[in-house]
Structure formats: structure tokens, C-alpha cells
N, C-alpha and C positions, 0 to 999 in steps of 0.2 A: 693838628690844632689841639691845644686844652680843652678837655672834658671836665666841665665844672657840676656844682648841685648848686639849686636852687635852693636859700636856707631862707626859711623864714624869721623874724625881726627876734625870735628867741635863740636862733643858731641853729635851732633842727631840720633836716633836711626828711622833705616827706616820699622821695624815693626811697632811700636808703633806709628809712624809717618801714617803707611798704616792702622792699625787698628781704629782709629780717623775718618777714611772716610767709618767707615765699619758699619752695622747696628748692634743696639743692642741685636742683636738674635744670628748673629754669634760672637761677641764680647762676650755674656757669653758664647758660646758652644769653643771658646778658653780660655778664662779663666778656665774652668773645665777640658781644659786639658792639660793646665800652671800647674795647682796647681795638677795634678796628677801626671806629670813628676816631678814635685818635690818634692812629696811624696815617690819618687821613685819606682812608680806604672810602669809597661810592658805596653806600648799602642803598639793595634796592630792593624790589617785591619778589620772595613773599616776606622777608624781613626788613623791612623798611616802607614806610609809604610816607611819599610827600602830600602835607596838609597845609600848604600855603593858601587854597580855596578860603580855610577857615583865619589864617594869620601867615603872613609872609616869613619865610624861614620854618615854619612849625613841620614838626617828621612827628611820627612814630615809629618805636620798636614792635613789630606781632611778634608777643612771646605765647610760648602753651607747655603746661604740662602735663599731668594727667588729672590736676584742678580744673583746667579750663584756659581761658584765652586770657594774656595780660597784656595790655598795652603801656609802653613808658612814653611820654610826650619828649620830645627835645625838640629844642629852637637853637638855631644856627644864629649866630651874628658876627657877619660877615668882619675880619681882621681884627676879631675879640676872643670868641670862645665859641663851643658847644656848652650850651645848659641845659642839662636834665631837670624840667622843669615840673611832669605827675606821674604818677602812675595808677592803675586802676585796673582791679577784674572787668571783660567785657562780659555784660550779659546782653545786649540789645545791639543791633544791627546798626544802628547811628548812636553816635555820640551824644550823651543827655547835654543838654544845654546849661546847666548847672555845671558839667564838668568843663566846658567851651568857655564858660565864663572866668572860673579858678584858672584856667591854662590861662589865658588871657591876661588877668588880671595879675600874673606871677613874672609874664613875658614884661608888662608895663613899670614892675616892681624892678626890676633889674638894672 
């Protein structure tokens, strides 16, 4: 399946925009699992978690380096694509609801 990015109505895309500020250790440990999701390989836990509870389709990537924890949201839609649609340092054990809403509102954008 095609691995897309979410751009916003200027053309920029705020993954690849957040992965730019990211080191090059979790840079390739996304990349290997870009190019898996597109091979249309199963990612599961600890690298992958399904968050359809929060929006049907909606994944994350658990990425780390020796920064911290990063999460990249993707949303699957089913006989279309994968969109990489945020990313974000975790610092809190649940997802801010401000970040719930951007995802959301990126998914309805599409």
C-alpha cells in the first residue's frame, strides 16, 4: 500500500518537517518502518499500536532514541493509502487532547 504525508494547505508536511529535528538513529528506525508499512508488512507492539479506540484506522509508530519517546500517528484508509498524519515527543502517559484533536482534525482534512 502507498505511504503518503499529510500536507498541510501550504504544501508542508509536519512529519517530515518533525523528523528533520530528529536524530539519525530514530530517523533510520522510521524509515524501516515506513518501508515496511509499504511493503505491506503487520507492525505490531512494541512498534506499533492500534488507536482505533481514539479514530478508526488511527496506528502509531513508538519510536526512541536516546532523546526520549517519539510517536508518528498514521491512519490507514482502507483501498486508498497510509497517511502519516503527526508526530510528536511523548512526555505524558496519555495522549494531550489537543494532540487528539490535530490528529483528528488532519484525518477529516484528507
Amino acid at each position: 500500500m502507498e505511504v503518503k504525508y499529510y500536507k498541510k494547505s501550504s504544501g508542508r508536511s509536519p512529519v517530515e518537517e518533525f523528523l528533520e529535528e530528529c536524530s539519525s538513529t530514530l530517523v533510520k528506525e522510521y524509515a524501516d518502518a515506513f518501508f515496511a508499512l509499504e511493503a505491506g508488512e503487520p507492525l505490531t507492539m512494541p512498534l506499533s499500536r492500534n488507536l482505533s479506540s481514539i479514530y478508526l484506522g488511527l496506528h502509531e509508530l513508538r519510536l526512541h532514541d536516546h532523546f526520549g519517546q517519539v510517536r508518528v500517528f498514521y491512519y490507514i484508509r482502507k483501498q486508498d493509502a497510509i497517511y502519516m498524519i503527526h508526530a510528536c515527543h511523548k512526555k505524558t502517559q496519555k495522549l494531550p487532547h489537543r494532540e487528539i484533536d490535530l490528529i483528528i482534525k488532519r484525518i477529516k482534512e484528507l
